[in-house]
KEKE-3310 file (N, C-alpha, C; in steps of 0.2 Angstrom, whole numbers, plus 5000, padded with zeros to 4 digits):
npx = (5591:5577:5560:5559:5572:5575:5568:5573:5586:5595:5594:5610:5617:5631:5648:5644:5629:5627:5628:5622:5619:5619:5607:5599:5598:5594:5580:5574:5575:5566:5555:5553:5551:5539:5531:5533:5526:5514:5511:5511:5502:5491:5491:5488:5476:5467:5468:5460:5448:5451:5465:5471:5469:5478:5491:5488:5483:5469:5453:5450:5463:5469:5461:5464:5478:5480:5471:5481:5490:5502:5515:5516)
npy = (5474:5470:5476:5469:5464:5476:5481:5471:5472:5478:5494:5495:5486:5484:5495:5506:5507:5514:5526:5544:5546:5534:5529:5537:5534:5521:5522:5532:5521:5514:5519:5523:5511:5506:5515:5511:5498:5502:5509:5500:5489:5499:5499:5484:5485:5491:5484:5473:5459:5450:5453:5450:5437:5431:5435:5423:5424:5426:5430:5432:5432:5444:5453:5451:5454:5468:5472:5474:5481:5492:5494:5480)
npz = (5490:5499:5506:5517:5522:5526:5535:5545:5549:5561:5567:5572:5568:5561:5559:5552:5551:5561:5561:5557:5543:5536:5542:5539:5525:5527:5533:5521:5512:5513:5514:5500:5495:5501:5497:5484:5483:5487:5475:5465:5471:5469:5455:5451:5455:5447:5435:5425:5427:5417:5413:5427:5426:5417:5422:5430:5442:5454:5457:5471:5476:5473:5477:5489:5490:5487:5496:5507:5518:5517:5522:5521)
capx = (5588:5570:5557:5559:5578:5576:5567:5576:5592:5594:5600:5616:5622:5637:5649:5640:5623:5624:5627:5615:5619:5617:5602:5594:5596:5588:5575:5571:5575:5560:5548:5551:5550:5533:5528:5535:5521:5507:5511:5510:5495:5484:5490:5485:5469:5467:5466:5452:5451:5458:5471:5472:5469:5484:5494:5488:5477:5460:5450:5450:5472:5471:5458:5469:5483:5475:5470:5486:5495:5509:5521:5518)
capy = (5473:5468:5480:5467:5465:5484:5482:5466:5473:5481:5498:5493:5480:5487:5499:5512:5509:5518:5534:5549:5546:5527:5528:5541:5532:5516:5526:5534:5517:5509:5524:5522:5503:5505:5518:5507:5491:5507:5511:5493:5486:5503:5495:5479:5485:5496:5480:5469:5451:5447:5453:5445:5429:5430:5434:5417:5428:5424:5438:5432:5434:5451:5459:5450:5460:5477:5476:5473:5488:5497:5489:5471)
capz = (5497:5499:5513:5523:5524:5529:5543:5548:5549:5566:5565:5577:5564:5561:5561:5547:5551:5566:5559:5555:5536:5535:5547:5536:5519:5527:5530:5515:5505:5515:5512:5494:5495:5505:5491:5476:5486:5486:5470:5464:5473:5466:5448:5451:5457:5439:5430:5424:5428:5412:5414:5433:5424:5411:5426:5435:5448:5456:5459:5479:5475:5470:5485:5499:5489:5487:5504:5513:5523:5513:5527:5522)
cpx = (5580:5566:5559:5565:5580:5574:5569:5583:5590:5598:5609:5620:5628:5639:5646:5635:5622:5627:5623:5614:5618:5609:5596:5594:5593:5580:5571:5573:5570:5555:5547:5551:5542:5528:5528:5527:5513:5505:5508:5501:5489:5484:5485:5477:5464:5463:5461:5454:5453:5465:5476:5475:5477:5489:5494:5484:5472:5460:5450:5460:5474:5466:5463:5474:5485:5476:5475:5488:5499:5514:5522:5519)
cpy = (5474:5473:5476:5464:5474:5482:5475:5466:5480:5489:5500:5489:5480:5493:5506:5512:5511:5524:5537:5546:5542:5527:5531:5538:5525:5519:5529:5528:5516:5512:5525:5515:5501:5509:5514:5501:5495:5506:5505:5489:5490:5498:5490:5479:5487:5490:5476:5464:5448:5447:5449:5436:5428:5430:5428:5422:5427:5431:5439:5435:5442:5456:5458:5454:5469:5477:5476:5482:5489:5492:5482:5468)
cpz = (5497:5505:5519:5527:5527:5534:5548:5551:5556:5565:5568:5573:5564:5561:5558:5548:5557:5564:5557:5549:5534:5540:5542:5528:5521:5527:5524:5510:5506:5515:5506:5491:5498:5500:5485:5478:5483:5478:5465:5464:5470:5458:5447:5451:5450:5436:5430:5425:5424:5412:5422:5430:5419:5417:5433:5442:5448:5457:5467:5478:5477:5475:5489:5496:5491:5493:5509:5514:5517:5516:5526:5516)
residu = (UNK:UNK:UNK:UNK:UNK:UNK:UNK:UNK:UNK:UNK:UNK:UNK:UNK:UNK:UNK:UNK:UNK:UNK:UNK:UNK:UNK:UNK:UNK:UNK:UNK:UNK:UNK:UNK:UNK:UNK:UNK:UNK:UNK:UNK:UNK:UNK:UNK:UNK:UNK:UNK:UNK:UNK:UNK:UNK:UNK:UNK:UNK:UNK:UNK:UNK:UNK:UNK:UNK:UNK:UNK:UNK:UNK:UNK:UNK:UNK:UNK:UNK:UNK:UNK:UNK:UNK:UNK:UNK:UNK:UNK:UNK:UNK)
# end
């Protein structure tokens, strides 16, 4: 499941997402899915433009990246 399957999914969906326990492991998957994007984008940012280049990346690609939110 994708962040944005997390926060697409209402938490009323069914009958177990409305519980504490289900409520609170959405939560905590999407805070380490918004961590995992952090975590990521600083990488990205680490490398040199060669490296951007091998992966098929502009160097404009890889700012719009970095600079996005966590959430997005």
């Amino acid at each position: 499941m994708t962040c944005s399957d997390l926060l697409s999914i209402p938490l009323s969906h069914d009958r177990e997402s409305g519980t504490i326990k289900a409520r609170f492991n959405r939560v905590i998957a999407l805070l380490r899915c918004w961590h995992s994007r952090a975590r990521e984008r600083q990488q990205l940012a680490a490398m040199g433009s060669l490296a951007w280049r091998d992966l098929g990346l502009s160097d404009v690609d890889v700012r719009q990246e970095v600079n996005k939110p966590f959430w997005r």
